[in-house]
C-alpha positions, -999 to 999 in steps of 0.1 A, spaced: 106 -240 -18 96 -219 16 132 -209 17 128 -194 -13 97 -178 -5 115 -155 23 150 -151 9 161 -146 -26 183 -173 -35 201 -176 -73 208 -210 -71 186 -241 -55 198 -276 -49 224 -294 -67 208 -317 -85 181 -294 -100 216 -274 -116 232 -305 -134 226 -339 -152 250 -364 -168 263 -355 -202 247 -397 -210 227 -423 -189 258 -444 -182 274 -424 -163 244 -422 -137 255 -443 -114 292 -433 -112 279 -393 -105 255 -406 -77 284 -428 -61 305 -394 -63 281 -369 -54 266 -390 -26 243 -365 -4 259 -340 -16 231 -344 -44 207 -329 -21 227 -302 -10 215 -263 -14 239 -240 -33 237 -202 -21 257 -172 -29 270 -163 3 275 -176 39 253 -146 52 218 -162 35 234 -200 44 228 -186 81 198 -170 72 184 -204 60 197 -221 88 181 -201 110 149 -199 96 145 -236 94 158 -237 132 129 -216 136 106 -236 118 117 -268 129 127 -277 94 147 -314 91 180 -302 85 202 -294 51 232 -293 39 244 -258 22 272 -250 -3 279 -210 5 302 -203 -32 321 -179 -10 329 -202 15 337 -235 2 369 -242 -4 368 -262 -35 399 -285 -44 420 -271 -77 413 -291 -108 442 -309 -121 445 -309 -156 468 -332 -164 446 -360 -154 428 -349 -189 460 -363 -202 457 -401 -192 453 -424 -218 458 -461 -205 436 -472 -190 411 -446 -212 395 -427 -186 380 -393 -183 375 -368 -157 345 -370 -141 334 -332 -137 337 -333 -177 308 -355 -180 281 -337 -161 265 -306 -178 255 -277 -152 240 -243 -156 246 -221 -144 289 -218 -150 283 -200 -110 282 -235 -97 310 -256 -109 329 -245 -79 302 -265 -61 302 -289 -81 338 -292 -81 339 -293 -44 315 -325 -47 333 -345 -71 371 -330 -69 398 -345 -90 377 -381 -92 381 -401 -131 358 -426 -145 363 -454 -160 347 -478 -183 353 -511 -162 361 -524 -124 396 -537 -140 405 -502 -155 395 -480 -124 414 -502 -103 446 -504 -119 445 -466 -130 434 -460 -89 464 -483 -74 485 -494 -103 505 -462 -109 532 -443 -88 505 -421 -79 468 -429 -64 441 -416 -77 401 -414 -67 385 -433 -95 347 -450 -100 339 -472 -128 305 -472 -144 288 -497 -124 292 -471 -89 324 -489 -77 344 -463 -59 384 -465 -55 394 -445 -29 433 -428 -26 437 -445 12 426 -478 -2 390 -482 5 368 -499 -27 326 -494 -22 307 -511 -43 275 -503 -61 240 -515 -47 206 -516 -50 200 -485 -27 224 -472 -50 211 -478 -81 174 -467 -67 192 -432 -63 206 -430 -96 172 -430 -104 165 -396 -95 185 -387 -124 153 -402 -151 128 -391 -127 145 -355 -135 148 -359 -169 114 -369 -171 98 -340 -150 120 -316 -176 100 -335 -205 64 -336 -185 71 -298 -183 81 -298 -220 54 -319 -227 29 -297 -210 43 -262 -222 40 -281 -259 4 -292 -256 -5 -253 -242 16 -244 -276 -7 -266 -295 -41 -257 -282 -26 -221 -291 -23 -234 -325 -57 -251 -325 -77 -222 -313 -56 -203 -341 -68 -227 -369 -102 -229 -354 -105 -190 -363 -87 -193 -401 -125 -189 -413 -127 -157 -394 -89 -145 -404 -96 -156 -439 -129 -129 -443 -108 -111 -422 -82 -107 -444 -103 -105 -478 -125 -74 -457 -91 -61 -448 -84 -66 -488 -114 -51 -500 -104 -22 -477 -70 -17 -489 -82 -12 -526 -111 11 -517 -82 28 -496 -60 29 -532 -92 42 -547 -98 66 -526 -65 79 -524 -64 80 -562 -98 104 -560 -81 123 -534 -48 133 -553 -70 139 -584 -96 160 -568 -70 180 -548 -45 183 -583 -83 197 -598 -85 216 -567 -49 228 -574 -54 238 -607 -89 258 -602 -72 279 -573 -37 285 -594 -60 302 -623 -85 321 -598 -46 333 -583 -41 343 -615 -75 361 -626 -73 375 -593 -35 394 -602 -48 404 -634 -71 423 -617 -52 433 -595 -28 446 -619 -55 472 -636 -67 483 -598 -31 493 -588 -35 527 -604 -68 534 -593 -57 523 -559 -23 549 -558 -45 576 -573 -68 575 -549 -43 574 -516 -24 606 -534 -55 623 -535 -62 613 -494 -29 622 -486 -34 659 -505 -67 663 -487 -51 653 -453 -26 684 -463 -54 708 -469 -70 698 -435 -38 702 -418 -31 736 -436 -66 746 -427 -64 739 -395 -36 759 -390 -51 788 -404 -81 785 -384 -56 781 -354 -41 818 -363 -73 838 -366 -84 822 -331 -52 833 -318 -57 872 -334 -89 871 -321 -81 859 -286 -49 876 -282 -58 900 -256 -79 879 -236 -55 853 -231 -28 872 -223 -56 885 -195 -62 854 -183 -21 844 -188 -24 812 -214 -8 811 -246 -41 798 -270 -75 799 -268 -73 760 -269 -58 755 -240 -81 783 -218 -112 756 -234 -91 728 -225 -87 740 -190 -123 750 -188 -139 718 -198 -118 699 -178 -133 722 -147 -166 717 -159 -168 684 -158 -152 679 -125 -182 701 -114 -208 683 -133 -191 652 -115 -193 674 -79 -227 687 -83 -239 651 -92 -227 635 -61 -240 665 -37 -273 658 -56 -272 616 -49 -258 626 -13 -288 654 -7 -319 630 -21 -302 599 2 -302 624 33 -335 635 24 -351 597 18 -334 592 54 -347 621 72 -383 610 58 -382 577 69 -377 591 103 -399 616 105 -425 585 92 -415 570 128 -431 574 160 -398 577 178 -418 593 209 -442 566 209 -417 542 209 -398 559 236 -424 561 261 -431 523 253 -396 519 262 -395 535 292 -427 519 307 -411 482 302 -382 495 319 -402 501 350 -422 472 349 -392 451 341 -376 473 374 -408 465 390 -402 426 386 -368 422 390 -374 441 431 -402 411 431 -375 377 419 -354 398 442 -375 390 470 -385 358 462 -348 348 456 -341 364 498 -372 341 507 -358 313 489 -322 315 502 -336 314 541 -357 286 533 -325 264 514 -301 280 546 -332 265 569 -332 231 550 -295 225 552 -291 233 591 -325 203 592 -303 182 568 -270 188 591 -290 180 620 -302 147 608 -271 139 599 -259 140 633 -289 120 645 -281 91 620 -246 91 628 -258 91 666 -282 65 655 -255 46 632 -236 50 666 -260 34 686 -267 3 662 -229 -8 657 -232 -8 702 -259 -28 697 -245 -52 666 -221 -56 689 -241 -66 719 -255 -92 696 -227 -108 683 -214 -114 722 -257 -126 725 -247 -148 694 -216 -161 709 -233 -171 742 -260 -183 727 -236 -205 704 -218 -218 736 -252 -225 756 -266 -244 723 -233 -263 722 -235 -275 764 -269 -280 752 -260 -304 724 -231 -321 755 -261 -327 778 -282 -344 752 -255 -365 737 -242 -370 776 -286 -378 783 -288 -401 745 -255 -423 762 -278 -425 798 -304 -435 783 -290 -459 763 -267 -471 792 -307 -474 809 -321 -494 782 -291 -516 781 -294 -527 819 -329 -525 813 -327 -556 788 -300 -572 808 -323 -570 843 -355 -581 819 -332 -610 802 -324 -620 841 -358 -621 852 -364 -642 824 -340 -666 832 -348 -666 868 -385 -677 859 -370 -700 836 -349 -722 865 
């Protein structure tokens, strides 16, 4: 399961891909299979490496992989289909497996092995022909090619178990998708009271929808109708207005002649009457002199309006200067400037004052500097001085601490022979 958390692999492990075809043959496919039960079938080499290496890295117990592009998977021999004494079958035939991907896999598990019913049959169709073959009987007893017979056991049979303990976790699954399935259902039938208004609502709309729709075709066929004959009404009136309506635009487009005609007449007599003038003035009508004209005159209106807004803004201008005291201000002006002047000679001076007194307070600071380094001088010749005091001092309270002890052991020397010389006395008194 973690390895198929990290890489994506098709298949999974053997077992979970294939099952007897019937319960008998259980313990013959686990005899076969063997750990190869257990083993994990991947597409390739490349992710068999990746697993490995992963679980390497994870200190995973070990597995055994089937890469399909790596085994090499024996060739399945067909004729052995065609053995009919003892009856036997092949026993890759009686194991179901999805998907078709794996029976190389598979095939490299079981190989070429038959199955027979009995110990008697397997081992006469294993040894008793020109020709070994591998063959188990039903009850796991294995007949190898090079001789070797293995025999079912309990361990054995305790394997072939895992076969109804899959079978059984396919049905709990079953089981448990069928019981979801059937509270589905139940929560469905609970709510047939519901669908059944629902469905009579969803009735009772469909025929108010007929109705409706029958109301709607009739009142748009009525609609229909009234529109067709007030279509109608309308072009037989229109019929009788036709006339009226060409007499009257013949008689707009004859008065629109007359204008025109008139026009031009007018047009003529301005030009007799204007002849010598415009010749004077070197145009060829009147109409375009007045064109000309008015076009002048209105670029001087234009002119003469802007010289006017220009003249009343120089004018609003020069008043609101003349309403200034600009003198006033001036002499204001110049009388800060001087006192301003006036103050800046006096910072000026206080700045010179300032600057001897800071020049002053350095060359005091330089000079204590020098006396403290004279004076930090002076106190390292002295710290040493007392360390050499502190050394001798340490040596004299060291003989010191020799002539007591040496004084202690004299005195206690004393005391001794004081005791002895008091002991001997006593004894003396004594004889």
């Amino acid at each position: 399961e973690e390895l198929k958390k990290f890489y994506s692999m098709k298949y999974g492990r053997l077992i979970d891909h294939c099952e007897p075809v019937h319960r008998k043959y259980q313990l013959a496919i686990t005899k076969v299979m063997g750990k190869s039960m257990d083993a994990i079938v991947v597409d390739c080499a490349k992710t068999a490496r990746e697993c490995i290496q992963f679980m390497k890295e994870q200190r995973i117990q070990s597995e055994t992989f089937y890469p399909l592009d790596f085994i090499d998977a024996p060739t399945l021999d067909e004729r052995l289909r065609e053995i009919r004494d003892p009856k036997s079958k092949m026993l890759i035939d009686v194991i179901k497996f999805n998907p078709p991907q794996i029976k190389k896999a598979l095939l490299f598990a079981v190989g070429n092995c038959l199955v027979c019913e009995s110990d008697e049959d397997a081992r006469n169709l294993a040894f008793g022909g020109s020709k070994r073959h591998k063959v188990v009987s039903l009850d796991g007893t294995l007949f190898q090619k090079s001789g070797l017979i293995s025999g079912g056991s309990f361990e054995l049979r305790q394997k072939a178990k895992r076969w109804d303990e899959k079978q059984m976790e396919s049905l709990r699954r079953r089981k448990d998708h069928l019981t979801e399935q059937l509270k589905e259902q139940i929560k469905i039938k609970r709510k047939e009271p519901e669908l059944g208004d629902l469905r009579a609502n969803l009735k009772g709309l469909e025929y108010r929808l007929k109705y409706s729709k029958q109301n709607q075709d009739k009142a748009e066929r009525d609609q229909i109708l009234k529109l067709e004959k007030e279509l109608e009404q309308t072009k037989r009136e229109n019929v009788g207005h036709d006339p009226k309506i060409k007499d009257i635009t013949d008689r707009i487009q004859q008065r629109s002649i007359e204008i025109k005609n008139i026009k031009q007449d007018s047009n003529k007599i301005e030009d007799q009457v204007f002849k010598d003038f415009c010749q004077e003035i070197g145009v060829d009508n009147i109409r375009i002199y007045e064109e000309r004209e008015l076009a002048g005159q209105q670029e001087t209106v234009r002119e003469r309006m802007a010289f006017k807004e220009k003249e009343t803004r120089l004018k609003t201008q020069l008043d609101f200067e003349k309403s200034r005291d600009t003198l006033k201000s001036y002499n204001k002006w110049e009388k800060d400037l001087k006192e301003n002047e006036k103050e800046l000679v006096k910072l000026k001076k206080e700045e010179d004052s300032l600057q001897e007194s800071i020049s002053e307070i350095e060359k005091q600071i330089e000079s204590k500097k020098s006396q403290i380094e004279g004076i930090k001088s002076q106190a390292s010749d002295h710290e040493a001085e007392i360390n050499e005091l502190k050394k001798k001092l340490f040596s004299h309270n060291k003989e010191v601490n020799d002539f007591r002890k040496k004084i202690n052991s004299i005195e206690a020397k004393i005391m001794d022979k004081k005791l002895e010389r008091h002991a001997i006395l006593k004894n003396s008194k004594l004889d």
